[in-house]
N, C-alpha and C positions, 0 to 999 in steps of 0.2 A: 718947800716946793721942789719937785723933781727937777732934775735937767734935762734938756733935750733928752740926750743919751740915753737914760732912764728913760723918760716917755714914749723916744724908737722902740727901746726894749721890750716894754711892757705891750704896745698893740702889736709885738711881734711873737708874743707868748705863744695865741692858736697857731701859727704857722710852725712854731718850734714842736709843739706837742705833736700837732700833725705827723711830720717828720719822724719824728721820732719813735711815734706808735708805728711807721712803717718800715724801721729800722730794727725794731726791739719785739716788734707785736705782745706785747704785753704796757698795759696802759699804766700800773703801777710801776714798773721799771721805764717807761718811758717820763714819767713824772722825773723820777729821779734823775734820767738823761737832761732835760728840761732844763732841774735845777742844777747841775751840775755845768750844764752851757752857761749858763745865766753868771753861775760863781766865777768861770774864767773868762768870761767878755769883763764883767766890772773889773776882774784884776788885772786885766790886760788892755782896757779899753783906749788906752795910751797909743796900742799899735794900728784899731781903728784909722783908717783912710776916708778921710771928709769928704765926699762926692761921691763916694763907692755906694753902693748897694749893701745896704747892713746887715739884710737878709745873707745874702747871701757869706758874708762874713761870718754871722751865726753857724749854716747850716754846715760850714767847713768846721769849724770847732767838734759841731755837735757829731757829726760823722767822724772825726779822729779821735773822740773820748768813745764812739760807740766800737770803731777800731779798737781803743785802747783796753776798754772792757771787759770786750768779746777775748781779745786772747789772752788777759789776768782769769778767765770765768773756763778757760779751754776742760778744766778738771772736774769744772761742778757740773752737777747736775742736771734735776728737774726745771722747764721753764714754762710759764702760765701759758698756756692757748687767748689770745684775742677773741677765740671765737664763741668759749666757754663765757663769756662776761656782757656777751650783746645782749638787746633786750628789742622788742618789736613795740615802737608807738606809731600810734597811730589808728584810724579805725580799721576795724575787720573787713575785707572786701576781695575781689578780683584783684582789681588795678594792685592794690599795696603789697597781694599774696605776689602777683608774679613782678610786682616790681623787685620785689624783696629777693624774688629768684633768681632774678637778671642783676641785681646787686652782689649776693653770694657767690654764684658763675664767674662772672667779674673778679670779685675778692679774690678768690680761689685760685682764679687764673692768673692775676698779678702775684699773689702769694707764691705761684710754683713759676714765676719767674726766675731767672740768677740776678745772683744781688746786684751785679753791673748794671744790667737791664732796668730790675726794677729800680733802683736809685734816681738813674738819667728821667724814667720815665713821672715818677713825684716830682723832682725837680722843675722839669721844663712842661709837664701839663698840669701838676696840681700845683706849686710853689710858682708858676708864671715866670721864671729863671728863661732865662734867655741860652744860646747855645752858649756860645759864651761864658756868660756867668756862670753855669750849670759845668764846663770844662773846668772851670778856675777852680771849684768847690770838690769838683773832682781830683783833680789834678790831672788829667786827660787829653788829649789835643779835639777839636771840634769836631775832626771826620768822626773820632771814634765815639763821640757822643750821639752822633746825627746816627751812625750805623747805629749802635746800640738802641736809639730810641725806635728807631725802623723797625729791628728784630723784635722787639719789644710789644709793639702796634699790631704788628703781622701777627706774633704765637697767642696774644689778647684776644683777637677778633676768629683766627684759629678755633682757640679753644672754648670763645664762647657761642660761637657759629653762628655770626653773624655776617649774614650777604648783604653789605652796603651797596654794591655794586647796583643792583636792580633798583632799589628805592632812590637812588640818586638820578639816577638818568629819568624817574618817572617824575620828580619834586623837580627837576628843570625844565621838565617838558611845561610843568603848571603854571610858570612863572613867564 
């Protein structure tokens, strides 16, 4: 039977891949990031702190082995496109053609984020990391997470040209 520990682990797998593919954009080398997180929490799981946020203990690991990597890898090569490996389910329609557009735009624009940016912004909107947590993981002080996340928000909605401005003020009139 697994311990705790293990069992944290393992329902935190999707959150680590997550990360990961948005670290490495390639789902096969994010595998490996994955396992390679997973290898040094068990061997280190000693330095785990009981009440902390495990997550977010993970996602430190996983970001200084993808640092660590990244500048062993500075000489090689070719690396896989994310984009080359998607696949479209679902049925053929309107709604799923431009949802899917409004998904790419999206991607694209998080994609041509800087990695600061995009980071803070997985972190504290997709991974639920708190500012806080999200600083700690970073190594960061909060203002610079909060700005970062701000710039982040603002060059997203920028580039996907989206005016919230108008629909919001009309969804409160409704209510």
């Amino acid at each position: 039977m697994a311990d705790e520990f293990g069992q944290n682990l393992i329902a935190l797998l999707p959150n680590l891949r997550r990360f990961a593919i948005s670290l490495c954009r390639s789902r096969e080398i994010a595998d490996d990031l994955v396992q390679a997180t997973c290898e040094k929490a068990l061997a280190n799981r000693g330095s785990f702190q009981p009440g902390t946020r495990m997550d977010a203990w993970l996602f430190r690991i996983m970001r200084n082995s993808w640092i660590d990597r990244t500048r062993r890898e500075r000489t090689e090569g070719v690396k896989t496109d994310i984009d080359d490996a998607q696949f479209l389910i679902g049925q053929d329609g309107a709604k799923v053609t431009e949802a899917r557009l409004m998904l790419n735009d999206t991607a694209r624009a998080i994609a041509a984020l800087p990695d600061e940016q995009r980071e803070v912004l997985l972190l504290v909107s997709v991974e639920g990391l708190s500012y806080k947590e999200a600083a700690d993981v970073l190594g960061a002080p909060i203002g610079t997470v909060m700005s970062r996340l701000a710039r982040a928000r603002k060059k997203i909605i920028e580039d996907v040209g989206i005016d919230g401005s108008a629909e919001r003020s009309r969804d409160r009139e409704g209510f």
